[in-house]
N, C-alpha and C positions, 0 to 999 in steps of 0.2 A: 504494500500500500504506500501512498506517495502521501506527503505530508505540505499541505497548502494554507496558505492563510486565509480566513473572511474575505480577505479585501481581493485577493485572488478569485475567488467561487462567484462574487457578489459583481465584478471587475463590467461584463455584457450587460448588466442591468444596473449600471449604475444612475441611469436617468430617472430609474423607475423610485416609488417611493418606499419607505424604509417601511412599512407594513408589509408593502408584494415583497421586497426583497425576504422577508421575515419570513412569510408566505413559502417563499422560494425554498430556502435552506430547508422548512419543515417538509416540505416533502420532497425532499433532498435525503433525510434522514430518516423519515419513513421508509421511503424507496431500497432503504440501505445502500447505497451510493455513497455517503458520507460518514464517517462519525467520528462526533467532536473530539476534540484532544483537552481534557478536562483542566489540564494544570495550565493552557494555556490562558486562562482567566475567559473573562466578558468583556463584551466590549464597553459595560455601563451604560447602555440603552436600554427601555422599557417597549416590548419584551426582550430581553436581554440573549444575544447569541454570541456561544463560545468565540476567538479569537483567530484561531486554529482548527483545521480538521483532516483528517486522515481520508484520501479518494480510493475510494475500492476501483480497482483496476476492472471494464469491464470484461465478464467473461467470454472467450470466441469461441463462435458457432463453427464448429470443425464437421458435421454433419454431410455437406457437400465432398470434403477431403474424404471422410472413412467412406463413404459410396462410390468411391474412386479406387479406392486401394482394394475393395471389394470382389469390384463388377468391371474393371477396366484393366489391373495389370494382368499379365501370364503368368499361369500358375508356377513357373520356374520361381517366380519371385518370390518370398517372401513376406508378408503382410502384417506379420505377428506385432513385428518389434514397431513400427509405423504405427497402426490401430493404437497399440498402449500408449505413444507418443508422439502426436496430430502435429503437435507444432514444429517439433522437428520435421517430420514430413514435408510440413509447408518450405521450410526452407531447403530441403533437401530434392524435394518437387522436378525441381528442373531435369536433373541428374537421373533419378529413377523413372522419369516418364523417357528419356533418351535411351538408355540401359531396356525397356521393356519395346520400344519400339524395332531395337535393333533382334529382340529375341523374337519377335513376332512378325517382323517382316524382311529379316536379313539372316535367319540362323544358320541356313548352309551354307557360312563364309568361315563357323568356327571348323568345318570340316581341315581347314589348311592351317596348318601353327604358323602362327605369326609371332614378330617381335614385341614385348612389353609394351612399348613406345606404338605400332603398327596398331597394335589391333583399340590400344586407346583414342587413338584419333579416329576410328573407326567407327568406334561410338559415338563419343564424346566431342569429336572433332578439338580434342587437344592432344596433343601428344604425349603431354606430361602429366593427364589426369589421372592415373593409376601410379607410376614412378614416386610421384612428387608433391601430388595434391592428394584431392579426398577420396581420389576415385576406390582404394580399398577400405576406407569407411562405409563408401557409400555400398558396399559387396557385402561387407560382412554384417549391413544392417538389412540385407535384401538377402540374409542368407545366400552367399553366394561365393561359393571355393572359389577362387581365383584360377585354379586345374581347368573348373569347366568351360575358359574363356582359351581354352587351348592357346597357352602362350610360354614363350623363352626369354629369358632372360640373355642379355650381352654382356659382353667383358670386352677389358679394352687388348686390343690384338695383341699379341704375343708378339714381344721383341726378342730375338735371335740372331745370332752371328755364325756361318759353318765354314768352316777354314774347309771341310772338306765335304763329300758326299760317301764315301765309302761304307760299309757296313763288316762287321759291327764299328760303333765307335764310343767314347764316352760326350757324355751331355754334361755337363756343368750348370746349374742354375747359383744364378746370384742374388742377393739380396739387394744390395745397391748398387746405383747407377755410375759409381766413380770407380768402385772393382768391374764393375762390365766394363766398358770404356776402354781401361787400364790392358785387362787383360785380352783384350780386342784389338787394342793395339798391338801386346805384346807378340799375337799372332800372326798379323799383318803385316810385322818384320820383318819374318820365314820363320820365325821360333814354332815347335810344334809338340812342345811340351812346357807342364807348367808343376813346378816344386816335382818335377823328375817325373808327372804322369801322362801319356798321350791325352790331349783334350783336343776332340775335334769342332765341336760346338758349345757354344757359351748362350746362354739364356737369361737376360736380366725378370728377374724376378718381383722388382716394384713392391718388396714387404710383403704384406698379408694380401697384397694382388695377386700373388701367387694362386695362390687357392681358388680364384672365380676363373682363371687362366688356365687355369691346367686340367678344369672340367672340361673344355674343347680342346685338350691338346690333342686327340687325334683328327680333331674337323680342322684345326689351322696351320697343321707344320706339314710338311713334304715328307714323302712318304720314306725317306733313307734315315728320317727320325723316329719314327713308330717300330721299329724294325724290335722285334720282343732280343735279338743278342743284343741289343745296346746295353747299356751301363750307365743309371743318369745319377750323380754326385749332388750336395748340397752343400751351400758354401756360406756362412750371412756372419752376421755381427755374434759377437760371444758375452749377450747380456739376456735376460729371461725373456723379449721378445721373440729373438730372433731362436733360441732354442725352439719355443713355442711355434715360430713357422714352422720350423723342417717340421716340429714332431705331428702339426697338425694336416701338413700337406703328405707325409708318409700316412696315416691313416687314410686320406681319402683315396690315397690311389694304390693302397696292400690290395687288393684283389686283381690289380691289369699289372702292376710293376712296382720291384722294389726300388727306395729312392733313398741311399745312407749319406751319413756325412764325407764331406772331399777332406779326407783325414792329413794332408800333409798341409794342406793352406792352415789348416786348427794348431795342428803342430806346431809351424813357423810362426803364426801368431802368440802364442805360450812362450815361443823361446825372446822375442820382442818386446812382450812385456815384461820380462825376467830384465831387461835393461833398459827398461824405458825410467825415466824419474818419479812420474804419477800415471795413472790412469783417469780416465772421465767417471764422473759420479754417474751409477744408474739413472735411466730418466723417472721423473716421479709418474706412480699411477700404473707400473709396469707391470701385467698378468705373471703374479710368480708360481703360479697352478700347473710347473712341467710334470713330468714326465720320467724314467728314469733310460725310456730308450736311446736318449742323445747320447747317455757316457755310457750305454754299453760296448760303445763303439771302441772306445779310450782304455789304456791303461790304467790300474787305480792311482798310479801317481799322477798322469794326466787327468784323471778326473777330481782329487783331493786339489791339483791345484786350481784346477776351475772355478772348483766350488768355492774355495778360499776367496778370490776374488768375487767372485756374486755374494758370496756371504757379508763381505766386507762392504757391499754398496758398491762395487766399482763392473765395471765392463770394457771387453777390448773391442772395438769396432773396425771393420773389414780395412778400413782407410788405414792400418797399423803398418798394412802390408803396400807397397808399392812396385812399378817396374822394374825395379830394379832387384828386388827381390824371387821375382819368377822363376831365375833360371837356377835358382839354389834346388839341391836334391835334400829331399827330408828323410829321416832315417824310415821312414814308411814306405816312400818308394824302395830305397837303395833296398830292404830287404826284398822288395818284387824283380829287382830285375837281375 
């Protein structure tokens, strides 16, 4: 209720005389439309009216709207949650009367999957109204899976560098974009190995982009990358993020291929910070919920001193290591070859 003064209520009839206006409030206040606000005194007029008064908001007639949501959408939709709550409806109106006309006079368009973005503008004619606006509000008030609008999501394309095509080879994914570069360079020399290992192809990674990327890695790389003899390595920052990438991008993909850590780059970095003066402070806010698959990979002395370091708050990040570091053989290779 909205709280107004006398002189407000009274404000359209003020020509009129102070018995109509009198007049007026009382059956203002019969009506229940109004009611006085007691503390706010009188105005010391005979007969006397409060000061203040409380406007009862009128009530809307939604009767029209629930004969709508009734007897005009497709029974695909939903009605429940609407009926309970008219007024939302009202605003939400535009959105679900577009959504029920495309089910009712477009539906055999969801036979073809389209993209996110595609088949929004298709309804909606925006393209961002499911991504980014209301459009899966407006779904899951219409009871409406998202599945049944047959659609894919995109990811942004896979960046890759292949020094070769041959098969088998090893893949290398990176975590960031100054070790890809770095060692893209370093293969672009003629160099054709890296900390003593053949690396045929390098894959920048973009952090936890990994993981939407590597759900199409058989729809976007060329097929001498798919090849099940390959060998794909992981390589990123040595702080609880980046543990957290490899170990969450090896679960999504244990059933097509195994993806372990690129053990001589971890290596070389351990022996770096062993002479480095300081390390960087972890960053704040970091997922420390690993894992303990990363150090199975490790030594226990390589993994006691990992952990020392994370435990401490500090982390080594991929930039420890530079070009010039590449062509060192780590005692992981040397035992391979």
């Amino acid at each position: 209720m909205k709280r107004i003064s006398l002189e407000v209520v009274l404000k359209p009839y003020s020509h009129e005389s102070y018995e109509k206006q009198y007049c007026r409030i009382r059956r203002l206040l019969d009506e229940g439309r109004i009611k006085p606000v007691k503390a706010s005194g009188t105005n010391g007029k005979s007969p006397a009216l409060y000061q203040e008064y409380w406007l009862a908001e009128e009530k809307k007639d939604y009767k029209a709207l629930r004969e709508e949501l009734q007897f005009q959408l497709v029974p695909l939709i939903s009605v429940d949650y609407y009926l309970a709550h008219p007024d939302i409806y009202e605003k939400d109106r535009e959105w679900v009367l577009m959504l029920n006309a495309y089910f009712r006079d477009r539906r055999e368009l969801l036979k073809h999957k389209e993209s996110v973005n595609e088949r929004s503008f298709e309804i909606w004619n925006r393209e961002k109204f499911l991504a980014r606006e209301q459009g899966k509000k407006i779904l899951k008030r219409c009871g409406i899976d998202l599945r049944r609008l047959n659609v894919y999501g995109t990811t942004e394309p896979l960046s890759y560098y292949s020094h070769t095509r041959t098969v088998p080879q090893n893949l290398l994914i990176l975590e960031n974009k100054d070790t890809f570069y770095s060692m893209r360079r370093h293969l672009l020399e003629g160099k054709k190995r890296i900390f003593g290992m053949p690396v045929e192809t390098l894959i920048y990674g973009a952090g936890k982009g990994i993981w939407k990327s590597f759900q199409d890695f058989s729809l976007c790389v060329e097929p001498y990358m798919k090849a099940e003899e390959n060998h794909i390595y992981y390589f990123g920052d040595l702080d609880y993020e980046g543990i957290g990438i490899y170990e969450n991008l090896r679960e999504l993909c244990r059933e097509s291929r195994e993806i372990v850590p690129f053990l001589p780059a971890y290596e070389e970095m351990l022996k770096k910070a062993g002479q480095a003066r300081s390390l960087p402070d972890t960053k704040e806010q970091q997922n420390r919920n690993i894992k303990e698959v990363f150090f199975s990979y490790f030594t226990e002395e390589q993994e006691r001193t990992m952990r020392k370091i994370l435990e401490s708050g500090k982390y080594i990040p991929q930039e420890i290591l530079n070009i010039a570091d590449f062509d060192i053989e780590s005692e992981e290779t040397k035992k391979d070859l």
